[in-house]
Steps between C-alpha positions, in 0.01 A plus 500: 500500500811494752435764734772626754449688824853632630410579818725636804624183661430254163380525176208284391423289184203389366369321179172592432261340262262715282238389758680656786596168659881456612677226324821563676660683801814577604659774783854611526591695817700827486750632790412799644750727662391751830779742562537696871416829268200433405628307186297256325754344199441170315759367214303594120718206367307294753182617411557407089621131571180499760317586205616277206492219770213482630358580144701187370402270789121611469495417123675154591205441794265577254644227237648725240232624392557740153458877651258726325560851729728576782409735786736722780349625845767709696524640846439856382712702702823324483764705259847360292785727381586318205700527140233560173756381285610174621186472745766427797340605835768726731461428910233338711113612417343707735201328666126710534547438887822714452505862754854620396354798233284620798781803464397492148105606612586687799695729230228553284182483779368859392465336134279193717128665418595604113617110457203342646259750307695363175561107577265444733788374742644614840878639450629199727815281451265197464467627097713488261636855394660552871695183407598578175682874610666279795634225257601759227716689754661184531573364160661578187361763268487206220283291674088568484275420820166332518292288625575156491167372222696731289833320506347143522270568190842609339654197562254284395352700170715752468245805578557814661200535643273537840100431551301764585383324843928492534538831397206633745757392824764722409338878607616576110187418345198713429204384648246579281681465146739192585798649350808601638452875684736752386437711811579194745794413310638833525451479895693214530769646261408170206512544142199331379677388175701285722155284639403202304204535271158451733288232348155318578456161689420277188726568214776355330838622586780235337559133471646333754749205435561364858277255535510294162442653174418879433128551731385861467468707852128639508465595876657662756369645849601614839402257752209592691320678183563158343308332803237766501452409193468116528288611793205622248532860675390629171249777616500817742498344895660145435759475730781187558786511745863268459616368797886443381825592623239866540162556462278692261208600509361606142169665404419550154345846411416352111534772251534797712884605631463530939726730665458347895418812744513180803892421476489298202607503137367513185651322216436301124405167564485350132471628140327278252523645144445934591264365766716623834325390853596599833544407878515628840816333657631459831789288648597347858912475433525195737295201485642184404796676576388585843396103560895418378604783761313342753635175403871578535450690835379127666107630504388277219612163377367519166200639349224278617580655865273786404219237523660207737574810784301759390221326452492374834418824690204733503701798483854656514480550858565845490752521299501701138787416197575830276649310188726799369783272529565740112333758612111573432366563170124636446313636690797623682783539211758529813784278356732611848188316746654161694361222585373468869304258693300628828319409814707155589507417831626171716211309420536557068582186320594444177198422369421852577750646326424301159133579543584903567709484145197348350271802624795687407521432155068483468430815630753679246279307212179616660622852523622517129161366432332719657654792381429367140170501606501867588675597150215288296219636723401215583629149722661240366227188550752237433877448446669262324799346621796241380881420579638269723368665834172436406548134625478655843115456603556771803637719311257480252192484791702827679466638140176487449368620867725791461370633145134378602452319094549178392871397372507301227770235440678466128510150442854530315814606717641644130279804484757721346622211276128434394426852426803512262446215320148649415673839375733225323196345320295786439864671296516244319169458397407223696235617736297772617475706852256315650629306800221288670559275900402437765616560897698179633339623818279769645553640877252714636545762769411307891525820684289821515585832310520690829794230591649518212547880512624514863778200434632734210494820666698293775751437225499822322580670852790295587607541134486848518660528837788318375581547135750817565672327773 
């Protein structure tokens, strides 16, 4: 199978063997544009030739082998005004991390409590519906808007079509039946008959004749359901977290649809044949991103600084990181909150600084897991984690003190890309759900509970003293 992740900064190709073992790899990176307004633009154009190139240059790592099933991940959040007749996208993509159709939800706030009783999802410009009235406003009547799986699949196998984990981003789906809500749509002003058809995670949707010969596409997932996925979070209480360009934290509720009464969302998080499971789901906007922040303002060098200076100190020295440098997403949902770090005097050093982001970014984890915890009715005992930050061992080791369970290391940095190739083989026949590996790595919690709790009401305090500054 040739499964392709198209993340937020590069899309991801892998071929996958019917075993699960990658044959070939390849990663393309994509330009992403910050505006002063809150704008977060990249080129669609870019992301296509990302696509067919690193799915061409995988396939040639790999050999050549003779594809039996091709896969798409997507970003989830990120929308396209584009032509349905000549399949022509019109202006730059909005990004998820985009906060310009905040107007958009401050408009419609009193409808906030009916939409997240229906989708399961706060009314926040994070999702995708805010977006989609913003671009519209913007764009000629002709043109349809959606997200970008929708316009990708198009191009590749001609389908008009979204998955249901896709489809459960965009505060337009019903929670419980997986369809497109007539009542939501009518808040935002859509006409349903203008949203692609929602389909499952392993079906076939159209042959695809960009990578040699006609190869039919049998999977298709948003990214961190894919990973969930790949993850083995099959039943109710099995939890991963992403550490990308974000981080999510995902619990899966199995068959039973969770609307979050602790600041999260509820949401699809794969449909095999009628069989729809579901997830908890909350997100830190800036992780990796946060690192590449930190980076460019002369903090950090590169990415092993998390471990080569903030490894090297016991503690932040008193001084706390709020990552909102996007705002903050669950449990807060307040997308106007800025970033801030506190308590630096004369004597903080860098390595301070690095190691307060790395608290920074932990503690938001542990309190989305906690707060999952709270909606299942019981703690999470472990979490799962993969993507590239996971190669930081104090970040991982701050991790697990702060949620007080073992993390568990993927062994695979393609996650997403792995969990699509196994919708991939399983629509085409090729394999069943089951999904069986083992952690890379295991850290345990070195600090006491009682610790734990009083370094993250430390952070929560200074988070909430600052987040409507």
């Amino acid at each position: 199978m040739l499964a392709i992740d198209q993340g937020t900064s590069a899309t991801k190709a892998v071929v996958v063997d019917t075993d699960g073992s990658v044959l070939g790899l390849a990663e393309v990176p994509v330009a992403v544009h910050a505006t002063s307004d809150g704008g977060v633009e990249v080129d669609p154009e870019a992301l296509w030739a990302s696509v067919v190139a690193a799915g061409r240059q995988a396939i040639t790592a790999a050999g050549g082998p003779t594809l039996t099933a091709i896969g798409l991940g997507n970003q989830g959040e990120t929308v396209v005004a584009w032509d349905r007749q000549t399949g022509r996208a019109h202006g730059p993509a909005i990004v998820w991390q985009d906060r310009r159709s905040s107007v958009v939800c401050d408009r419609l706030a009193e409808h906030g409590p009916r939409l997240a009783q229906l989708t399961g999802l706060e009314l926040d410009p994070y999702f995708v519906a805010p977006k989609m009235v913003w671009l519209r406003d913007r764009i000629a009547s002709e043109l349809v808007v959606t997200t970008s799986d929708t316009w990708l699949l198009h191009r590749l196998c001609g389908a008009f079509v979204t998955d249901v984990a896709t489809a459960g981003r965009t505060l337009l789906l019903d929670l419980e039946s997986g369809g497109w809500s007539a009542e939501a749509c009518a808040i935002f002003d859509i006409d349903p008959a203008t949203l692609p058809a929602v389909v499952g995670n392993a079906l076939a949707l159209g042959q695809c004749s960009e990578f040699g010969g006609n190869v039919p596409v049998t999977g298709a997932c948003v990214d961190q359901q894919a990973a969930l996925f790949a993850e083995a979070c099959h039943t109710a209480g099995e939890a991963k977290c992403t550490y990308g360009t974000g981080a999510f934290m995902l619990a899966c509720t199995g068959s039973t649809p969770t609307r979050s009464s602790n600041g999260l969302v509820g949401c699809p998080a794969w449909q095999l044949g009628d069989a729809l499971t579901w997830c908890l789901d909350g997100q830190v906007y800036t992780v990796g991103a946060a690192v590449t922040w930190l980076t460019a303002m002369g903090i950090m060098n590169e990415p092993s600084d998390l471990d080569r200076l903030g490894g090297v100190v016991d503690d932040a020295g008193s001084v706390t990181f709020v990552p909102a440098l996007a705002g903050l997403a669950a449990p807060y949902w307040k997308p106007h909150a800025h970033a801030a770090f506190t308590g630096m005097s004369l004597s903080t050093e860098r390595a301070h600084l690095v190691r307060a982001a790395i608290d920074g970014i932990a503690a938001q984890v542990a309190l989305l897991a906690h707060a999952a915890g709270r909606d299942l009715g019981s703690p999470i005992t472990r979490l799962r984690v993969d993507g590239g930050l996971t190669r930081s061992t104090t970040l991982l080791q701050v991790q697990a003190d702060l949620l007080q369970c073992p993390v568990e290391v993927y062994p695979s940095p393609h996650a997403t890309a792995l969990g699509v190739a196994a919708f991939a083989a399983i629509g085409s026949g090729q394999a069943t759900e089951q999904i069986e590996w083992q952690p890379s790595a295991v850290v345990e919690p070195s600090i006491s509970a009682a610790e734990a709790a009083e370094r993250l009401a430390r952070w929560q305090a200074v988070a909430d003293a600052t987040m409507d500054l």
